[in-house]
N, C-alpha and C positions, 0 to 999 in steps of 0.2 A: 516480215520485212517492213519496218517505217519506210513512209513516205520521203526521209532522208537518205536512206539507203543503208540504215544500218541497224544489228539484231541490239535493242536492250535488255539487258536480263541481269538481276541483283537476288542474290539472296544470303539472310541470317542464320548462322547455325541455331539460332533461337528460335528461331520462328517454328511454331507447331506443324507447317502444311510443308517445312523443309525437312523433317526429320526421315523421310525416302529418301532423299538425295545423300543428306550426310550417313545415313546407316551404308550405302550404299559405296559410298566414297571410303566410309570408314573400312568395309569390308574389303575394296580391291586396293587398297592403298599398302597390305600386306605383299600382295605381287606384284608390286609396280617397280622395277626395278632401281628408280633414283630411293626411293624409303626406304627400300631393303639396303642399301649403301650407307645411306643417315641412318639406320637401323645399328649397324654394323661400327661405326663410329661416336655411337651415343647417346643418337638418336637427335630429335629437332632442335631440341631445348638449347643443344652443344652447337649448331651449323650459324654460319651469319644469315641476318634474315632473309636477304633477299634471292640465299641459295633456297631457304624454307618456302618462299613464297612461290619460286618458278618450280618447285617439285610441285606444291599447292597448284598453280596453275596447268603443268602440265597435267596431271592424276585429270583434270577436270574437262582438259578437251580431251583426253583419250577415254573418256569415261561414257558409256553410252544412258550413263544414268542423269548426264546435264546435257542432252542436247543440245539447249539453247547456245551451250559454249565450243562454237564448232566456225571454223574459219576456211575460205574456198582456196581452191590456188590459185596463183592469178599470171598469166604466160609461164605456166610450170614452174611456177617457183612457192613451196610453201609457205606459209605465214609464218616468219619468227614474233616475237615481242623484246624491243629494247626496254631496258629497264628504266624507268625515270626519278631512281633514287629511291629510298628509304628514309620515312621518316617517322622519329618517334614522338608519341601524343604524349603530352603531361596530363591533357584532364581526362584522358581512360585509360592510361597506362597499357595501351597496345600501340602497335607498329604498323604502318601503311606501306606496303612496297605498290608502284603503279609502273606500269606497263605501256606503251605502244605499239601498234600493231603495224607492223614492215614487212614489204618484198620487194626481196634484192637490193636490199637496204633502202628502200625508198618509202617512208612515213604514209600513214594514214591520215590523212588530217582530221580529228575528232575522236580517233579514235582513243579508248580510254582502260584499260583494267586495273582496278583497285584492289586490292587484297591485305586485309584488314586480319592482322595473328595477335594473340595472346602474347604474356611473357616467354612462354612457353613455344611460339610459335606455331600453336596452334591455331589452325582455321578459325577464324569469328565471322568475317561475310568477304563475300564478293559483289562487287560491282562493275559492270560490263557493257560498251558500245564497241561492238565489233561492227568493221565494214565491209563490202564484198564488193572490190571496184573490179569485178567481172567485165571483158571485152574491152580493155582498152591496151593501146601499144606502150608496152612498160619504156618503149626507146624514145628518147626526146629527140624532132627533128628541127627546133631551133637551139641558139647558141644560151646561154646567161644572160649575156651581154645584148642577145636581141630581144630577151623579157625584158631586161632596163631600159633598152628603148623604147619598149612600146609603153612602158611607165611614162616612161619620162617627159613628152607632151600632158597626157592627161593630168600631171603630177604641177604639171605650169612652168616646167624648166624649160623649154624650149629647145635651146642647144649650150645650155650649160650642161654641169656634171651633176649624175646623181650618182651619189655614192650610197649602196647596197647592197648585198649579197645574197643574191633567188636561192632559195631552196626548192629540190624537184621533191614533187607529194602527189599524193594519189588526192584527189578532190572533189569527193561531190555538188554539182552546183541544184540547189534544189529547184529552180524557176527552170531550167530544163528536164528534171526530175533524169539526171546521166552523171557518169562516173568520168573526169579526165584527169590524163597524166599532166601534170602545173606546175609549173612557178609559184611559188608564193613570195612576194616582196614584202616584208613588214616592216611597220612603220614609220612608212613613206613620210617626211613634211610637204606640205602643199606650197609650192615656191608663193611668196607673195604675188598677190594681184596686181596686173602695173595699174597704172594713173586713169586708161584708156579701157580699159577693160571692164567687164561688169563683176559684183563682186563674186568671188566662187562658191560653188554649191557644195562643195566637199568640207569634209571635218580637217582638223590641222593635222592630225595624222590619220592613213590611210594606209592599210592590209589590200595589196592586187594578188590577182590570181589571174595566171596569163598560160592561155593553154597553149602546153611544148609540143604539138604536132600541127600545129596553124599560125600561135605567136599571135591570136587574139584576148584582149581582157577576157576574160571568160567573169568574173567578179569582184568587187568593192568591200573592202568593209571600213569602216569609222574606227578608230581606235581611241579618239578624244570623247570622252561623253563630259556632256554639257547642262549644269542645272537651268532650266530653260526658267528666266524671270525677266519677266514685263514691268511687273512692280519697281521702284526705286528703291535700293539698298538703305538701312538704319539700322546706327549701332542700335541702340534701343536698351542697352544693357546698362550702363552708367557704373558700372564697379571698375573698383580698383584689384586691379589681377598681380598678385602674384608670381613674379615670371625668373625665371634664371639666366644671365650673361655674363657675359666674359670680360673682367676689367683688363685694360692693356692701353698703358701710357694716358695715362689719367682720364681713360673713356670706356664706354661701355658699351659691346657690340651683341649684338640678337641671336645669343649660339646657348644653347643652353647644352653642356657638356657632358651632362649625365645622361640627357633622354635624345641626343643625337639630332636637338632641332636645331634649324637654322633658318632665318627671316631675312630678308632682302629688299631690296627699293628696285623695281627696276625702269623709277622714274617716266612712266605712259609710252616705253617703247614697244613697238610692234611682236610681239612671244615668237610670231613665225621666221622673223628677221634672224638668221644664221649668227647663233655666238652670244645671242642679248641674256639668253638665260644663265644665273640667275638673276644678277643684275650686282648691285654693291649691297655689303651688308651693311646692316643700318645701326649707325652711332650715333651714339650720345655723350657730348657733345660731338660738334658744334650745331647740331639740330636738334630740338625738341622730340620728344618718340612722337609717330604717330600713332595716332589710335587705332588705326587697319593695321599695323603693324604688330602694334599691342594683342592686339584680336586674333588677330593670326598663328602671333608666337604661343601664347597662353593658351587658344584651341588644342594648336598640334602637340602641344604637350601631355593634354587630358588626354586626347588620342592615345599617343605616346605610351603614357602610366595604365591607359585601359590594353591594349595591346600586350603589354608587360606581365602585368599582374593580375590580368582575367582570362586573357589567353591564351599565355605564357610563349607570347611571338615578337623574335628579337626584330620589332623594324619590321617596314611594309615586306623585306624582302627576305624575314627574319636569319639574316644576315649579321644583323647592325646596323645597314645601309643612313646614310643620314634622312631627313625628312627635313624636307626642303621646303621654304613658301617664300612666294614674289610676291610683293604688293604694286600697286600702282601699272597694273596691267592694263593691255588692249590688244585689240586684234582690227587694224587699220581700217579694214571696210565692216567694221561693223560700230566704229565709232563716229559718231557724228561729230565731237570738236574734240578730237585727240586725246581725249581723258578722261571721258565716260565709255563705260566697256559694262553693259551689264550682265556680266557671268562668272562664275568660278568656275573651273575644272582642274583636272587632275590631268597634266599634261606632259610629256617627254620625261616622265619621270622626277617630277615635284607637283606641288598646287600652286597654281595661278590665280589669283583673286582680281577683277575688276572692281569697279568702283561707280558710283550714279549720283550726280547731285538731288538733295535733297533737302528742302527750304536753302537754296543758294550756298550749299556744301558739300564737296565731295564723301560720301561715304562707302564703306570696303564692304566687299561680300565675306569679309571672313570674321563678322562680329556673329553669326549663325552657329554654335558650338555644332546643333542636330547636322549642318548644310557642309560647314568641315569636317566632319568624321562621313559624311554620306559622300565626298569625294577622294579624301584618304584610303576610303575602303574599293573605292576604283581601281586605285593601286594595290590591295590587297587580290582583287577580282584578278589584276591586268600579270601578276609575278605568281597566280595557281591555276585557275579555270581557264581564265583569259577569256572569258563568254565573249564571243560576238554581239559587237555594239549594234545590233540591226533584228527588227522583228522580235520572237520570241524568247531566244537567247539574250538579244538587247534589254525586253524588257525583265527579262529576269535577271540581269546584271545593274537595273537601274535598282530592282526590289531588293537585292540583297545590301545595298549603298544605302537605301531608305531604314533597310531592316536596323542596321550596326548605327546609323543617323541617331535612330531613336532608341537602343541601347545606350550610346553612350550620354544622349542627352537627359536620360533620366538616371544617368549610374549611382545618385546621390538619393535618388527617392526609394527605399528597400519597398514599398508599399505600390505593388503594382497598381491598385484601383485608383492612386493618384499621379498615374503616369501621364504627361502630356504626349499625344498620339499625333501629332501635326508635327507637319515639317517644314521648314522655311518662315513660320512666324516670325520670325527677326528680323526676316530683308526686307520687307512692309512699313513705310511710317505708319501702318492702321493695322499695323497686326495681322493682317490677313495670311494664312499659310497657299504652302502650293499645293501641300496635298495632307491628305488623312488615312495613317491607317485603321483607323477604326471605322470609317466611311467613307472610302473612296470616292464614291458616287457625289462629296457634298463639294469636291472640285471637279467634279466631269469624267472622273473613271469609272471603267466597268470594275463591277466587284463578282461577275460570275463570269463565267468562260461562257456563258448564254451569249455572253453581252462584249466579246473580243472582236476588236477593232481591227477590222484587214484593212491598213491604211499603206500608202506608196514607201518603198523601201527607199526615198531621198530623203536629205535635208528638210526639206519642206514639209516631208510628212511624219519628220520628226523618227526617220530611219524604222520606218514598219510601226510607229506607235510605241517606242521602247516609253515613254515617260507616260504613256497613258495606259497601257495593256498592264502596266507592273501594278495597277491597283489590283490586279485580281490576286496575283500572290501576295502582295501587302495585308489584303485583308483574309486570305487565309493565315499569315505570321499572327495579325492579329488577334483572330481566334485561339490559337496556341498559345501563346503569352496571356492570356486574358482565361483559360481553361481552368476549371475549377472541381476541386472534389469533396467540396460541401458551401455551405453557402456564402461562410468569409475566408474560407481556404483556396489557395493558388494551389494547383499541380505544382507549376515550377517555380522558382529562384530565378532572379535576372542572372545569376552567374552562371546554370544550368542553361537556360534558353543562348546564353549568347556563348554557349561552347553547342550546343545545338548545329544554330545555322552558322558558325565557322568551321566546323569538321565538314559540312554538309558543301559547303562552299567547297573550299581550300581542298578536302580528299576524292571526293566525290564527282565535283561535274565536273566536263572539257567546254570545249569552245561552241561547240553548239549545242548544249542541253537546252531540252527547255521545260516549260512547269512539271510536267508529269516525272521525268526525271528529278528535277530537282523533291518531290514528292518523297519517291525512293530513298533515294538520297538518306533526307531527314529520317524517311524511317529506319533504314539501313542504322545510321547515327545513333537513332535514338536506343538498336534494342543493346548497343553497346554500353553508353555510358548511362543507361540505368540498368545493366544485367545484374546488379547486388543490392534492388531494392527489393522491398519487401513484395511479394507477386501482387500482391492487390495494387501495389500503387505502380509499379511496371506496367499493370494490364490500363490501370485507367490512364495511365502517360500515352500510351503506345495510342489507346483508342482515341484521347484526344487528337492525336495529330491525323488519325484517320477521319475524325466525324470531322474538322476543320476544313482537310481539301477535300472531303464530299461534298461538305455546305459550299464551295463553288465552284464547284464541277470539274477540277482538276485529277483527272484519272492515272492511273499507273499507265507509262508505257513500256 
C-alpha cells in the first residue's frame, strides 16, 4: 500500500521478469468463461475493443497469478470499473481502453487502469492505480447544495451564486493519510477580490473537496498553473511570422481556419471578471496588428502543426476544439497600473498572455515559442491526466509542459547535440531562462530526488514546489533525449521521444501520479513502440531510460 492509499502495479507482456504472469494468464484464459464466449464468436481480433479489454481486465483480477490486481469491498459493494473510452494510437498502432474504479456507482478519485491491446486485441501491458477507501460511510449526510455553500465563501462569492455541480467520490486526503466520501467541486473561479480586501491566496481556478459526512473543505487544488516570471517580458525575436487569417469586408481578423486558432484583444480586463474571455478578435484594419498578438497567433500555430503532424492529436482536446489566446491580459491584484500582468497561463480553457514594460514598452509573454507550447500543453495535461497542480503531481505536470516546451522549440533542429535546453530565454531583455533541463541546479532546482524540496502546499510556496521539484524529472527527460549508443549516435529521433512522453502523459497517469509513476509509465510506453526494433537497440532504448531515472533517484513505485 502507498503512502496515498493506493496499490501500483504495471506490467509489459515484453518484459522478461513478466513472462510468469502472461504464461499464466495465457493458460487460465482457456477457462475463463468471457474468452470461451469470444472464443466461440471468433475470437478477440472479431469483439470491440473495449469488450476485449474488460475480458483482459477481468481474467487479471480473478487470476491469483496478478495479485497485485485485486480490489477490496467497500460497505458490501464490489468494485466495478467504468470504462473511460477507447482510444486508438497512430504512432504504435495499438488501442488504450482505461478504466475507473466505482462502488455503487460512486468514482475513485485517481483511480486509473490502462489496458494497452494489439490489432488483434491482444494483451501488450497494463497499467494500474487501484484504491481501497476501506471504512468509510458510502451514504452522504449533507446535501449538493450544502457542498456549494461551503465553496462558496472560500470561493470569495459571498452570497452571490455559484454555479457548479459536486460530484460524490471516494477521496483520499493524503496530509491526514484517510479515506472520505466527498464532493468534488471543479473548477471553481475565484470571485474577484473587492477594493478592501487583501489580494487572494488561491489560483483562478480551484478543485474543493468538501467532506459529505460533516460538510467540511476537507481539500484545495489549483487548476490554473502559472509560469512564475519576475523578469520583464521581450519579444527579442524580430521576424516576420507568417501567420494565417480570415479576410472579411476588406479586413483581416486573427483566425487561422485550417489549424483551428484564434487570437484575441482582451484590452487589460481583469480574466477573473465573469464573461471577459475571450475578449474581441483582433483586426486589421483599423488597428495595426500587435506584435503580442502576432506572437501569439504564430506560436499557437507551430503548436497546432506540432500536435498534428508529430502526434497525430486533433486540438488540445483532440476533438478539433479551437485554440484560443487573449492578449493584453491581467489579473487586478496582481497588476500594479492596470497593464502589466507578468504571467501566461493556460486558463478556463485558452491561453492568457500578460504583458511587462520593458525599456518604456509593453511587451507580451507570448513572443516565448518554448513558454507557449509549455502552457498549451497544460491544456493537453488538464483534458488526459489532469495531474494535480499541487506537490508532486504538480511538479510533474509542470515537467511534462517543460518536456513538450522544449520539443517543440527545437522541432526544426533534427540535430539533437544542438538542441537549446532552457526555457523561457525570450521573456528576459538579457536572455536569462527560468529554467534548464540539462541543469536544473544552474536556476535553483534539485536535479536528484536527494535534493526534493518539501515546501508549503500554498501559493507562496509555489503549491508544494511544483516549479522547482519538476527539475528532477526535467533532467531525468534530459538524459533520455540526450542517450546515446555510440559516440555521435542518438538512441532516439525527436519524433520518437515526443511520442514517448505523450503516450506516457496522455494513457498512462491520473491526477495524482507522481515521478515514479510516471517512470513506469515511460517504460510501459517505451516496450511498445519500440517492440519491432532490432533487439539490440530495443534493449539499449529500454536501458537508457532505466540508467536515466536511476541517475536521479526516481524509483518504480
Amino acid at each position: 500500500m502507498k503512502k496515498d492509499g493506493f496499490h501500483n502495479f504495471g506490467f509489459h507482456t515484453f518484459d522478461s521478469d513478466a513472462s510468469k504472469i502472461t504464461k499464466a494468464l495465457d493458460k487460465e484464459r482457456s477457462s475463463f468463461a468471457a474468452f470461451a464466449l469470444t472464443k466461440q464468436s471468433g475470437g478477440l481480433a472479431k469483439i470491440d475493443p473495449e469488450t476485449a479489454a474488460r475480458h483482459h481486465l477481468q481474467l487479471m483480477m480473478a487470476s491469483s497469478a496478478v495479485p497485485e490486481m485485486d480490489a477490496s469491498e467497500v460497505n458490501k459493494n464490489k468494485c466495478e470499473f467504468r470504462s473511460l473510452g477507447t482510444e486508438t494510437i497512430p504512432l504504435t498502432d495499438t488501442k488504450t481502453v482505461k478504466f475507473r474504479q466505482t462502488y455503487d456507482k460512486i468514482p475513485v478519485y485517481g483511480s486509473l487502469i490502462t489496458i494497452e491491446m494489439d490489432e488483434d486485441n491482444e494483451l501488450l501491458a497494463v497499467n494500474s492505480s487501484i484504491g481501497a477507501p476501506t471504512g468509510v460511510n458510502g451514504i452522504a449526510k449533507i446535501s449538493p447544495q450544502q457542498a456549494i455553500n461551503a465553496v462558496r465563501e472560500q470561493a470569495g462569492y459571498g452570497k452571490e451564486s455559484l454555479t457548479s455541480t459536486p460530484r460524490l467520490i471516494y477521496y483520499f486526503n493524503s496530509t491526514a493519510n484517510k479515506w472520505h466520501l466527498a464532493f468534488m467541486i471543479e473548477d471553481v473561479p475565484q470571485a474577484a477580490a473587492k477594493k478592501d480586501k487583501k489580494p487572494t491566496q488561491q489560483s483562478a481556478l480551484m478543485d474543493y473537496f468538501v467532506d459529505a459526512q460533516t460538510g467540511k473543505i476537507i481539500a484545495k487544488r489549483p487548476r490554473t498553473p502559472n509560469v512564475s516570471v519576475v523578469e520583464p517580458g521581450v519579444d527579442g525575436l524580430g521576424k516576420t511570422r507568417d501567420i494565417r487569417c480570415i479576410r472579411e469586408n476588406n479586413q483581416l481578423r486573427l483566425h487561422d481556419d485550417l489549424l483551428n486558432v484564434h487570437t484575441h484583444d482582451l484590452g487589460f480586463q481583469h480574466i477573473l471578471s465573469l464573461g471577459v474571455l475571450p475578449g474581441q478578435y483582433i483586426i486589421n484594419p483599423p488597428n495595426p496588428w500587435n506584435d503580442g498578438a502576432i506572437s501569439a497567433h504564430a506560436n499557437a500555430a507551430e503548436v497546432a502543426l506540432f500536435l498534428r503532424n508529430t502526434l497525430k492529436r486533433n486540438g488540445i482536446d483532440n476533438l478539433g476544439s479551437p485554440l484560443i489566446s487573449s492578449v493584453n491580459c491581467i489579473i487586478r491584484d496582481e497588476s500594479p497600473d492596470g497593464q502589466q500582468w507578468n504571467n501566461a497561463a493556460w486558463f478556463s480553457g485558452q491561453m492568457v498572455y500578460g504583458q511587462k514594460k520593458v525599456d518604456g514598452k509593453l511587451r507580451s509573454y507570448s513572443v516565448g515559442i518554448d513558454v507557449v507550447a509549455h502552457e498549451i500543453f497544460h491544456g493537453i495535461t488538464d483534458k488526459t491526466a489532469r495531474l494535480e497542480y499541487a506537490v508532486e503531481s504538480g511538479a510533474l505536470n509542470e515537467s511534462y509542459s517543460d518536456i513538450f516546451g522544449i520539443l517543440v522549440s527545437n522541432l526544426r533542429e533534427n540535430d539533437i547535440s544542438k538542441w537549446n535546453w532552457e526555457m523561457g530565454e525570450d521573456l528576459n531583455k538579457d536572455g536569462i531562462p527560468l529554467r534548464s533541463l540539462e541543469d536544473p541546479t544552474k536556476f535553483n532546482q534539485p536535479a536528484k530526488m536527494d535534493d526534493y524540496k518539501n515546501l508549503p502546499n500554498t501559493r507562496n510556496g509555489d503549491w508544494g514546489g511544483v516549479h522547482i521539484n519538476s527539475g528532477i524529472h526535467n533532467f531525468a527527460a534530459y538524459k533520455i533525449m540526450t542517450a546515446k549508443n555510440a559516440p555521435n549516435t542518438f538512441l532516439f529521433t525527436p519524433e520518437t521521444l515526443a511520442a514517448l512522453f505523450y503516450l506516457a502523459l496522455t494513457q498512462y497517469l491520473t491526477r495524482n501520479s507522481t515521478f515514479g509513476e510516471s517512470r513506469r509509465a515511460i517504460e510501459i510506453v517505451a516496450k511498445t513502440l519500440f517492440r519491432n526494433d532490432i533487439p539490440t537497440v530495443k534493449k539499449a532504448k529500454l536501458k537508457a531510460i532505466t540508467d536515466a531515472f536511476d541517475a536521479v533517484g526516481i524509483d518504480l513505485e
